[in-house]
mmCIF file as gemmi writes it, N, C-alpha and C atoms, coordinates in Angstrom:
data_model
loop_
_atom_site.group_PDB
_atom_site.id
_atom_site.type_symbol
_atom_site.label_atom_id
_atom_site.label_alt_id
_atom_site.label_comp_id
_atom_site.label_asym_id
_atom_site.label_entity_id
_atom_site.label_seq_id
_atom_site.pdbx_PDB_ins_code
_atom_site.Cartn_x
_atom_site.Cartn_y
_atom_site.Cartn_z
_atom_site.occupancy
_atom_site.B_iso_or_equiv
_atom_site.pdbx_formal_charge
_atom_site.auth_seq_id
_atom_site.auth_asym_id
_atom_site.pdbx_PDB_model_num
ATOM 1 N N . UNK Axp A 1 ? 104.072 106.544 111.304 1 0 ? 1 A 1
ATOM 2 C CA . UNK Axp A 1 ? 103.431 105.673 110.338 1 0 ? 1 A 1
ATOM 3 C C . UNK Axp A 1 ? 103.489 106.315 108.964 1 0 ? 1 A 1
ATOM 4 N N . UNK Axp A 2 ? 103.445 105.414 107.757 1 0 ? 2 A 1
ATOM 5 C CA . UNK Axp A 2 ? 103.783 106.062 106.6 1 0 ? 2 A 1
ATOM 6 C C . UNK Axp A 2 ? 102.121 105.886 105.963 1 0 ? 2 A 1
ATOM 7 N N . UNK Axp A 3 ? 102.04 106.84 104.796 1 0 ? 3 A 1
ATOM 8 C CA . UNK Axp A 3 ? 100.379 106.638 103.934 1 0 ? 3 A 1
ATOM 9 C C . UNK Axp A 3 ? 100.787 105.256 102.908 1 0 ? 3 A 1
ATOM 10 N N . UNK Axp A 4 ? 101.892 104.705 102.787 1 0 ? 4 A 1
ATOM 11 C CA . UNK Axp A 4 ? 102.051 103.719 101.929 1 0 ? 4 A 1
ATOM 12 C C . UNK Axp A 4 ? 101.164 102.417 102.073 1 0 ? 4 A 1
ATOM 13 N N . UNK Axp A 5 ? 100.563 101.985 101.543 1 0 ? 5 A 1
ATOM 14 C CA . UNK Axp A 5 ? 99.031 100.99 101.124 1 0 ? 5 A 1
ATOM 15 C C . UNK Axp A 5 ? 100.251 99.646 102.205 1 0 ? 5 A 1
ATOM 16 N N . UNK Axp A 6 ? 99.313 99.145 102.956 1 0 ? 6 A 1
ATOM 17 C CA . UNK Axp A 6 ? 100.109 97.651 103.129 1 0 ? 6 A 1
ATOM 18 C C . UNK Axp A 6 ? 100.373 96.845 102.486 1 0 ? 6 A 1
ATOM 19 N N . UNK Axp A 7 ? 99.276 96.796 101.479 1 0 ? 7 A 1
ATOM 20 C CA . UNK Axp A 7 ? 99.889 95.696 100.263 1 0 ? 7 A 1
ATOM 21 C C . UNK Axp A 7 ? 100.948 95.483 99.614 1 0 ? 7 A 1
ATOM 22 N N . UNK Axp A 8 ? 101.536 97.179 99.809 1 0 ? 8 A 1
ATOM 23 C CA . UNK Axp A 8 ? 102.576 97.395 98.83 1 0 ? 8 A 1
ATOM 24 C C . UNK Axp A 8 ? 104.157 97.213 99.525 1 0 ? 8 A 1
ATOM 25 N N . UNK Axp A 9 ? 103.816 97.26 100.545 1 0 ? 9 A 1
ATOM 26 C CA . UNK Axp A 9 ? 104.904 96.957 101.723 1 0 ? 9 A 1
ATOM 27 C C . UNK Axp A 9 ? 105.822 95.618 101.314 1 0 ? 9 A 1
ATOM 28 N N . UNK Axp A 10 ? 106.911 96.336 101.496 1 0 ? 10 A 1
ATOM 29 C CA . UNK Axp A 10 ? 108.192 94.814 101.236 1 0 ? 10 A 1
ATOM 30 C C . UNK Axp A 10 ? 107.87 94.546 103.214 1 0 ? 10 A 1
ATOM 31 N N . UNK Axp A 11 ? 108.434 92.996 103.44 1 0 ? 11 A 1
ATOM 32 C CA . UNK Axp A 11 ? 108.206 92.483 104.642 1 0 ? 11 A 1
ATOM 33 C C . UNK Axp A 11 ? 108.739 93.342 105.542 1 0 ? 11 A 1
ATOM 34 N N . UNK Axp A 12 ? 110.394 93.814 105.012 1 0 ? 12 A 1
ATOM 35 C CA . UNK Axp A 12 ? 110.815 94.552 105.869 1 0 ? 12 A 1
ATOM 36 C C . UNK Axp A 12 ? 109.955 96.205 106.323 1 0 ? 12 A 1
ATOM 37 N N . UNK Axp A 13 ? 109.277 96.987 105.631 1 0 ? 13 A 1
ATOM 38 C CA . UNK Axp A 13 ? 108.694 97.796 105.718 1 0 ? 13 A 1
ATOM 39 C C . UNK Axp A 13 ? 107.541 97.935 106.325 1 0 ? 13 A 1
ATOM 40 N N . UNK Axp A 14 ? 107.128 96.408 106.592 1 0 ? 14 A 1
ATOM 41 C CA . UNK Axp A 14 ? 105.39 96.074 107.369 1 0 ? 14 A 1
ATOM 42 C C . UNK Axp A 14 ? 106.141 96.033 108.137 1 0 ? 14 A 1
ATOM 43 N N . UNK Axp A 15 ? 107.485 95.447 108.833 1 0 ? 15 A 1
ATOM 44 C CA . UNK Axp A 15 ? 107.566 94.789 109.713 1 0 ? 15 A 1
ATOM 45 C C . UNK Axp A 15 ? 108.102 95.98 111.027 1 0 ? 15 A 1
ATOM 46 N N . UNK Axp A 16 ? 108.749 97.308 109.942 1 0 ? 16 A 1
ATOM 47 C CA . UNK Axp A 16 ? 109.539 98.396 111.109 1 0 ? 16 A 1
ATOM 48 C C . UNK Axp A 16 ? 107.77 99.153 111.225 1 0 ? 16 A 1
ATOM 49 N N . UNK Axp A 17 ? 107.035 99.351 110.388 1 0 ? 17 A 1
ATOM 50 C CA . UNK Axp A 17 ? 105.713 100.075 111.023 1 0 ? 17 A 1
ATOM 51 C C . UNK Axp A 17 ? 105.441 99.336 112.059 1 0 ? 17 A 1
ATOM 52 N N . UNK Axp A 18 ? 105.052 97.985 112.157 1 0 ? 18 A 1
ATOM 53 C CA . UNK Axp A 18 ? 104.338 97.148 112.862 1 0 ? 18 A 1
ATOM 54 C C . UNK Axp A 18 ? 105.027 97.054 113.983 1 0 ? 18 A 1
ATOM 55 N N . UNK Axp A 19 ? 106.09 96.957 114.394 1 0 ? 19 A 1
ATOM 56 C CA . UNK Axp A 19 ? 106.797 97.38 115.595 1 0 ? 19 A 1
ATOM 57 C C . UNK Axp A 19 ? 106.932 98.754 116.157 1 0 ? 19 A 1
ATOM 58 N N . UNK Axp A 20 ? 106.829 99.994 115.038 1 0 ? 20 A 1
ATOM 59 C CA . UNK Axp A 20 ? 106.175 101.042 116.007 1 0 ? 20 A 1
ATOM 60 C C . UNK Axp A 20 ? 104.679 101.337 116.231 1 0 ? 20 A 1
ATOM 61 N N . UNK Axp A 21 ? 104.03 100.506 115.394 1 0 ? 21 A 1
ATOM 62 C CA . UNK Axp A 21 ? 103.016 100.472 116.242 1 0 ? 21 A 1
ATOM 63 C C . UNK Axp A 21 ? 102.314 100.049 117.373 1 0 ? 21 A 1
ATOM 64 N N . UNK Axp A 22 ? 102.935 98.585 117.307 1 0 ? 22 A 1
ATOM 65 C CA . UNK Axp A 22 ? 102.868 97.771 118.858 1 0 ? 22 A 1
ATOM 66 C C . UNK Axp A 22 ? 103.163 99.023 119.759 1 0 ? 22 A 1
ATOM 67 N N . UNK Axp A 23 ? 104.627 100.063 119.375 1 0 ? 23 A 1
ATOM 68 C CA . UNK Axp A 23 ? 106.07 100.708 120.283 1 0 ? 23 A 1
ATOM 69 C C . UNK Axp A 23 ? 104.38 101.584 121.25 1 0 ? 23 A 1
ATOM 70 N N . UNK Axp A 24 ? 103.831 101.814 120.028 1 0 ? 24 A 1
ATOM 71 C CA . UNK Axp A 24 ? 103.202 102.998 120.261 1 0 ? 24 A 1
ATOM 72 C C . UNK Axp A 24 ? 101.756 102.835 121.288 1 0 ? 24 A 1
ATOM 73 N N . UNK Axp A 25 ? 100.976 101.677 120.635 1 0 ? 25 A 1
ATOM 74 C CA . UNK Axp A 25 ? 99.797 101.052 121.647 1 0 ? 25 A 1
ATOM 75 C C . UNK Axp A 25 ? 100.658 100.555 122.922 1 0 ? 25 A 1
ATOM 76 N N . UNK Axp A 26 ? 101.245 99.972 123.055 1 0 ? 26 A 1
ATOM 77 C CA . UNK Axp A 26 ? 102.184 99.559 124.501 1 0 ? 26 A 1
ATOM 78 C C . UNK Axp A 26 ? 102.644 100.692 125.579 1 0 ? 26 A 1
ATOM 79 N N . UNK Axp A 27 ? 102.56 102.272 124.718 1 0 ? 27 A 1
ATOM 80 C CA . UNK Axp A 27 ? 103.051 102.756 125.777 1 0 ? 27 A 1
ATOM 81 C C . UNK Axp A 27 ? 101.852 104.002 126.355 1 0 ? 27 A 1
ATOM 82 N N . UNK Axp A 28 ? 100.748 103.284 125.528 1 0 ? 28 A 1
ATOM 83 C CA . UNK Axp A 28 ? 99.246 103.507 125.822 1 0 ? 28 A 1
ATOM 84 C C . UNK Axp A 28 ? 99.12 105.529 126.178 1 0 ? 28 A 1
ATOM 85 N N . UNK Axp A 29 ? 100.171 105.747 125.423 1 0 ? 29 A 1
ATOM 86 C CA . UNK Axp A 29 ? 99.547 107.365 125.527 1 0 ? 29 A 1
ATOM 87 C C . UNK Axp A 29 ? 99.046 108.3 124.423 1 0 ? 29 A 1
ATOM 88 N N . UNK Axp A 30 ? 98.293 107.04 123.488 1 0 ? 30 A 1
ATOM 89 C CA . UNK Axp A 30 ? 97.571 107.671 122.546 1 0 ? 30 A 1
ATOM 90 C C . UNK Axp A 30 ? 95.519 107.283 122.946 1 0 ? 30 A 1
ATOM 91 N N . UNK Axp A 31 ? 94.771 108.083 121.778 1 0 ? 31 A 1
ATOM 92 C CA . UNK Axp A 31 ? 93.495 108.096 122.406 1 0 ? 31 A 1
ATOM 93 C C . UNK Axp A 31 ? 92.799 106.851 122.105 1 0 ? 31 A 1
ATOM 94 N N . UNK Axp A 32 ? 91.488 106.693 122.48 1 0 ? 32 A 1
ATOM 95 C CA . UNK Axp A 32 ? 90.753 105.388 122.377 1 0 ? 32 A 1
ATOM 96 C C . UNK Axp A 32 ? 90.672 105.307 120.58 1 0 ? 32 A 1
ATOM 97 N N . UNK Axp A 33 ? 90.341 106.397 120.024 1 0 ? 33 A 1
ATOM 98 C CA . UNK Axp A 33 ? 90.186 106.115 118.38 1 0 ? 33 A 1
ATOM 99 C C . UNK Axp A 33 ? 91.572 106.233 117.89 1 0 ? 33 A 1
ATOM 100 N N . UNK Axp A 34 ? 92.545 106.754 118.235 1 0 ? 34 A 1
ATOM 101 C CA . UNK Axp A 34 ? 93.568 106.299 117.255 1 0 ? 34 A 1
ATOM 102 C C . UNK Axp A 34 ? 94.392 105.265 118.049 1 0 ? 34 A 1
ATOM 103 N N . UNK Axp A 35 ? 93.83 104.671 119.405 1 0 ? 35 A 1
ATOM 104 C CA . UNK Axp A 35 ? 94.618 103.459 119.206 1 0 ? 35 A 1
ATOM 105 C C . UNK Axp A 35 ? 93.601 101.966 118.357 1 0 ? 35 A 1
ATOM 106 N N . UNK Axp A 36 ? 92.337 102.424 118.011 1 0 ? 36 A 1
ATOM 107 C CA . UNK Axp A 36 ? 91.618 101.327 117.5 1 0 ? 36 A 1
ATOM 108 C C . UNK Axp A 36 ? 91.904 101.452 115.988 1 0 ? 36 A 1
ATOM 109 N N . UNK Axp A 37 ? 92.131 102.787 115.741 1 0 ? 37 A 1
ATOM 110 C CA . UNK Axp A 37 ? 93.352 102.95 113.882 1 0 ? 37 A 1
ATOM 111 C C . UNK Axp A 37 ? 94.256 102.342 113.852 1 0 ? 37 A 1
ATOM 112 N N . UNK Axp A 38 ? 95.186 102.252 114.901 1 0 ? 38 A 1
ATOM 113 C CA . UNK Axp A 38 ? 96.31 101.819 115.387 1 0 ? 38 A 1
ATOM 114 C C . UNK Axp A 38 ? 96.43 100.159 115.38 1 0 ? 38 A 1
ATOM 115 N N . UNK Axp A 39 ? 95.655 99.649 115.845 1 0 ? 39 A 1
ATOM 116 C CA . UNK Axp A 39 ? 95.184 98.502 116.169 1 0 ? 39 A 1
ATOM 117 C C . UNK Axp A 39 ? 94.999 97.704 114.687 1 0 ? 39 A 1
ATOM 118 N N . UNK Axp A 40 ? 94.224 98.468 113.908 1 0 ? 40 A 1
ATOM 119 C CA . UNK Axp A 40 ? 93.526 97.839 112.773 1 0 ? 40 A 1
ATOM 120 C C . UNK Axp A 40 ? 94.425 98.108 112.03 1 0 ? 40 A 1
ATOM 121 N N . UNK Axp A 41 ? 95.554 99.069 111.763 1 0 ? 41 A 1
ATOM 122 C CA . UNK Axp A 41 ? 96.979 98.926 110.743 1 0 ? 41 A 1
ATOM 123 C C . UNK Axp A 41 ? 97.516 97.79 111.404 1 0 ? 41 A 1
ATOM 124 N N . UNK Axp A 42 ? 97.713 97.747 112.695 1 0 ? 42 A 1
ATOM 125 C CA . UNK Axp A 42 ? 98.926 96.708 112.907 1 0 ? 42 A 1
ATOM 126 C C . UNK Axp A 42 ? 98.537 95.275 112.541 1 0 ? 42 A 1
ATOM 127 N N . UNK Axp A 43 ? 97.095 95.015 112.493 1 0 ? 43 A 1
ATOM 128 C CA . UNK Axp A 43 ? 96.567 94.058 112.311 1 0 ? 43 A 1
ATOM 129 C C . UNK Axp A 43 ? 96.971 93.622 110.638 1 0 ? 43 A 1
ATOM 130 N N . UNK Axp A 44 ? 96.949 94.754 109.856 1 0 ? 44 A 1
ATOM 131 C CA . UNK Axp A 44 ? 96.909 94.611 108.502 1 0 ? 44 A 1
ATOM 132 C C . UNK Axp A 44 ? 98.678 94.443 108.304 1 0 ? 44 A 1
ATOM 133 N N . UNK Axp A 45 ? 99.312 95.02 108.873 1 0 ? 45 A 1
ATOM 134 C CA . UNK Axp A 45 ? 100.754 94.74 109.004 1 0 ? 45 A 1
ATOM 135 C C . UNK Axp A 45 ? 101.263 93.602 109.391 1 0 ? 45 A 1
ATOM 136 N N . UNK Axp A 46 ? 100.508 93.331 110.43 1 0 ? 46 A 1
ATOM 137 C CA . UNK Axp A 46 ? 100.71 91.46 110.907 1 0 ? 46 A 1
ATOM 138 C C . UNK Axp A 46 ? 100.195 90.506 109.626 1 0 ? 46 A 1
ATOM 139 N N . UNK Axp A 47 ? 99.455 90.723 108.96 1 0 ? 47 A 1
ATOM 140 C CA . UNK Axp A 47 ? 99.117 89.807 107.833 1 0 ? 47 A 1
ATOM 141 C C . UNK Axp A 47 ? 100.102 90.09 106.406 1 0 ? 47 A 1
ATOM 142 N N . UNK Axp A 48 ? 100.314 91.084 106.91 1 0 ? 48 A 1
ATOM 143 C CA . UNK Axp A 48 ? 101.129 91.355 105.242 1 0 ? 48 A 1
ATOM 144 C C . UNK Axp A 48 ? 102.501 90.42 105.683 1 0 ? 48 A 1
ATOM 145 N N . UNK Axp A 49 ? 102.911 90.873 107.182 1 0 ? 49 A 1
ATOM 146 C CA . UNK Axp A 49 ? 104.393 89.962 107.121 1 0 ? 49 A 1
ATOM 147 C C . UNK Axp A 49 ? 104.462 88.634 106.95 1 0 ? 49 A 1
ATOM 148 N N . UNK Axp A 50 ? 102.957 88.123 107.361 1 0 ? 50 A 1
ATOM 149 C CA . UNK Axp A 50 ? 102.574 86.316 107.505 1 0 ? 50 A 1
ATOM 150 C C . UNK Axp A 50 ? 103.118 86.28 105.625 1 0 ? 50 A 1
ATOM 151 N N . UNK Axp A 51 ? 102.027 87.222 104.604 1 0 ? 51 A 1
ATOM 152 C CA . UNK Axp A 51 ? 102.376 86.701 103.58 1 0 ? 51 A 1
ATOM 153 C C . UNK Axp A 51 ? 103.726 86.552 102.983 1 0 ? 51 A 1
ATOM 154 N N . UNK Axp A 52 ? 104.447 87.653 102.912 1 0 ? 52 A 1
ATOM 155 C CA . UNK Axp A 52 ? 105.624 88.025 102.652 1 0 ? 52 A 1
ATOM 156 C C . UNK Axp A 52 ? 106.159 86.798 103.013 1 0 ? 52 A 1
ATOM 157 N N . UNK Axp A 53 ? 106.283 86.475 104.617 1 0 ? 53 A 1
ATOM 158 C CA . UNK Axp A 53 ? 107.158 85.226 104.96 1 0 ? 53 A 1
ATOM 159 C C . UNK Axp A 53 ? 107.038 83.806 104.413 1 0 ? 53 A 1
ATOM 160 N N . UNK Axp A 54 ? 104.981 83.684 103.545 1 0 ? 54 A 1
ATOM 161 C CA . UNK Axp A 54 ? 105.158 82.514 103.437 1 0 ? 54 A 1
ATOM 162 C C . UNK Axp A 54 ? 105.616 82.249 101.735 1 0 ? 54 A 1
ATOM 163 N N . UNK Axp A 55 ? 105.872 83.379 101.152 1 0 ? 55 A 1
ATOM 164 C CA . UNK Axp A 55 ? 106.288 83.549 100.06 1 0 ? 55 A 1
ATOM 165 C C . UNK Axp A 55 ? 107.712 82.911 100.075 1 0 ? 55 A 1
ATOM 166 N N . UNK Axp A 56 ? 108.566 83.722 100.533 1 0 ? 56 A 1
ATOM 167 C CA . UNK Axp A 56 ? 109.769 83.252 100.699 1 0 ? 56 A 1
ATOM 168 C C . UNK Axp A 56 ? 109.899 82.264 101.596 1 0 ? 56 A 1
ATOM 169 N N . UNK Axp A 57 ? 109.445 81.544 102.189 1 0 ? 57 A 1
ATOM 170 C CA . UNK Axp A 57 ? 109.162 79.875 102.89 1 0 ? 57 A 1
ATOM 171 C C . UNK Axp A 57 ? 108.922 79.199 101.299 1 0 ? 57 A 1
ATOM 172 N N . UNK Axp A 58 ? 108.098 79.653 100.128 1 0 ? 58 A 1
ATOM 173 C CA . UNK Axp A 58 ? 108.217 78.733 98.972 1 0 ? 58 A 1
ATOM 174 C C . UNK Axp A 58 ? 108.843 78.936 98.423 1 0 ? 58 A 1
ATOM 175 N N . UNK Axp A 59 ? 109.561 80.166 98.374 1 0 ? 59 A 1
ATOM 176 C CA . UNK Axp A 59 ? 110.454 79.854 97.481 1 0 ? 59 A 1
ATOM 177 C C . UNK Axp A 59 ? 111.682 79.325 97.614 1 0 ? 59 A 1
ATOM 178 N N . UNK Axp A 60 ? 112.022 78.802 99.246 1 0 ? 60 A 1
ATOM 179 C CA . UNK Axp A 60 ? 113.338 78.112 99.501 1 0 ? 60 A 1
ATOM 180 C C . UNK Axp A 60 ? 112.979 76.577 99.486 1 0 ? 60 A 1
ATOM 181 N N . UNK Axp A 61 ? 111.504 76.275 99.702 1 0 ? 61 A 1
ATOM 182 C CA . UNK Axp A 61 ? 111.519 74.73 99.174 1 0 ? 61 A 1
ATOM 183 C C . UNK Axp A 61 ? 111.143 75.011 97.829 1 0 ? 61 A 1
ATOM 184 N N . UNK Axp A 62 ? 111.01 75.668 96.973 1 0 ? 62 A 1
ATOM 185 C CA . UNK Axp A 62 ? 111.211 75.222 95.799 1 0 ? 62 A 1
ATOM 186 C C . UNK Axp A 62 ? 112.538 75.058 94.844 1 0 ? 62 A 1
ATOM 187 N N . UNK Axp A 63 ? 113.748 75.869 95.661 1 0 ? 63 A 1
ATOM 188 C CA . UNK Axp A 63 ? 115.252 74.697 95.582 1 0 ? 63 A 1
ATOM 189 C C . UNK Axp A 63 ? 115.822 73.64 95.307 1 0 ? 63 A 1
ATOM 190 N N . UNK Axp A 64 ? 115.724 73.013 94.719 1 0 ? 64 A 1
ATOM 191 C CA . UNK Axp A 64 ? 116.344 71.789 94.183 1 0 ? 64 A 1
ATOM 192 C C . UNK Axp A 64 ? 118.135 71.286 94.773 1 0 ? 64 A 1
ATOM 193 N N . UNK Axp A 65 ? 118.214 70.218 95.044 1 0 ? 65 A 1
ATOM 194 C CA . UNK Axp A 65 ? 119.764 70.259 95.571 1 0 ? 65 A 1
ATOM 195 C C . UNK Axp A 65 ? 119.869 68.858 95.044 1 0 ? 65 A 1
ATOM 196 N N . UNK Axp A 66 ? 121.515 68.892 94.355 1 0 ? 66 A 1
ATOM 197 C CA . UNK Axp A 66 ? 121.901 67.686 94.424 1 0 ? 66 A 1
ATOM 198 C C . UNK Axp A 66 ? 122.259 66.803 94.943 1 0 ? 66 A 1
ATOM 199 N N . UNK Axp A 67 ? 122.994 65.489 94.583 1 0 ? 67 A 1
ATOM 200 C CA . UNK Axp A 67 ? 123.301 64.552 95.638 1 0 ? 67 A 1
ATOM 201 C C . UNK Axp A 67 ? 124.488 65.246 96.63 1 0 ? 67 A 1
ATOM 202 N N . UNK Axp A 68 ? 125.258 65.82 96.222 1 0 ? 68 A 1
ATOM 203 C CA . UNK Axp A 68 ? 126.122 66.956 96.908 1 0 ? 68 A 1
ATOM 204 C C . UNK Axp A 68 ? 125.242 67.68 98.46 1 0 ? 68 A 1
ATOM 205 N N . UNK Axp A 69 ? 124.158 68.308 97.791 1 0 ? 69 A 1
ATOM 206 C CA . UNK Axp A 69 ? 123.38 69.065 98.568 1 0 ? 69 A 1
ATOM 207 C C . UNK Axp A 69 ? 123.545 70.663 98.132 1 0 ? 69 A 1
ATOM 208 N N . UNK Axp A 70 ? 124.225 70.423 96.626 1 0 ? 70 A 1
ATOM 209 C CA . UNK Axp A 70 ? 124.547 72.304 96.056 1 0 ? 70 A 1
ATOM 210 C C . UNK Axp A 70 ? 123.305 72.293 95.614 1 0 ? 70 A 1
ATOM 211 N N . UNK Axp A 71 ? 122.795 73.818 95.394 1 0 ? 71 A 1
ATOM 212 C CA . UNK Axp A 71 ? 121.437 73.99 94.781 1 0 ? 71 A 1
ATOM 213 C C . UNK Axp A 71 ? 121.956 74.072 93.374 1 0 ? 71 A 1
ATOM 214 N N . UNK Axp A 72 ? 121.202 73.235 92.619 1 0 ? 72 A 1
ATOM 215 C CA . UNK Axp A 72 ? 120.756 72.839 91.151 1 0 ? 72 A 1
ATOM 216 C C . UNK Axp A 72 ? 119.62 73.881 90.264 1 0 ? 72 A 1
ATOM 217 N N . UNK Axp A 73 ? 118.901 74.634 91.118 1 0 ? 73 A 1
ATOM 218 C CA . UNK Axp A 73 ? 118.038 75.384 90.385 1 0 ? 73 A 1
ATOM 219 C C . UNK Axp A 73 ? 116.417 75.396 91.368 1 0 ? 73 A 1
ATOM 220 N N . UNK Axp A 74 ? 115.474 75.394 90.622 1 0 ? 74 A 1
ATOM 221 C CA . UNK Axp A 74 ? 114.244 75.69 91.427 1 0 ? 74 A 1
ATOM 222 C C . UNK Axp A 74 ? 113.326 74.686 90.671 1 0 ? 74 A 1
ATOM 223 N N . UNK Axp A 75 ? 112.607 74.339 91.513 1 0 ? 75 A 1
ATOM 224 C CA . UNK Axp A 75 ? 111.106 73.562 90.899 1 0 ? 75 A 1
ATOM 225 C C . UNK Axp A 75 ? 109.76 74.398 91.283 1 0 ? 75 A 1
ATOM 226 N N . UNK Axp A 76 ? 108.744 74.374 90.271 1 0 ? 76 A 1
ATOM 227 C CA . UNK Axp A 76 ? 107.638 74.838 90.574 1 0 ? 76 A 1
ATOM 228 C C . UNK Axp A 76 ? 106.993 74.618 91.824 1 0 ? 76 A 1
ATOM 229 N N . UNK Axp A 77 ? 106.437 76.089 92.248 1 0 ? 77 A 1
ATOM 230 C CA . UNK Axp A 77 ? 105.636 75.613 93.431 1 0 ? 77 A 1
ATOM 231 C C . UNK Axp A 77 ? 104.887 74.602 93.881 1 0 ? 77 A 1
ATOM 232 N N . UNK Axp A 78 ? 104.359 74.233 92.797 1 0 ? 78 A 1
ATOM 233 C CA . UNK Axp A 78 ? 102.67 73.066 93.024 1 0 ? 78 A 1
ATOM 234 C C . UNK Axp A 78 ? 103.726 71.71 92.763 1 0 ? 78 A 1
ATOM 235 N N . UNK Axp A 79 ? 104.828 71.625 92.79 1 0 ? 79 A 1
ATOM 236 C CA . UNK Axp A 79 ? 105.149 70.264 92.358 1 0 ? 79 A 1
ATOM 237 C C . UNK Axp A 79 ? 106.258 69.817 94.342 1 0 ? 79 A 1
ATOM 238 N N . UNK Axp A 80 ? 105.847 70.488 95.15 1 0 ? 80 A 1
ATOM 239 C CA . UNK Axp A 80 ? 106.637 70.349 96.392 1 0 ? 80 A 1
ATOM 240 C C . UNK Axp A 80 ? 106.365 68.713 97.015 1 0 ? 80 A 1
């Protein structure tokens, strides 16, 4: 596990902790308090990737395409 803040985490970086941490509670040979540390990062890692993902979920409908179907540019979020 790295000391880097979750917030600050690109998706991909929540997402390789958060799979060794599952790696690590799954193979249940750590103690009752650092798997409830354990537990409560991965938890915070599972939310950071939700955001990350729903970020880039807006920003591909905010794409614009023409009658073609080429992308034309982007429209504001609030106007979907």
């Amino acid at each position: 596990m790295t000391d880097t803040p979750v917030e600050e985490m690109s998706f991909e970086e929540a997402m390789q902790e958060l799979e060794t941490v599952v790696g690590r509670l799954e193979r249940g040979d750590v103690a009752l308090e650092e798997s409830i540390k354990l537990y409560e990062r991965g938890a915070k890692l599972k939310a950071r990737c939700e955001v990350k993902l729903k970020e880039a979920e807006e920003k591909v409908a905010a794409i614009t395409l023409d009658r073609d179907g080429q992308p034309t540019g982007t429209k504001p979020a609030e106007d979907k």
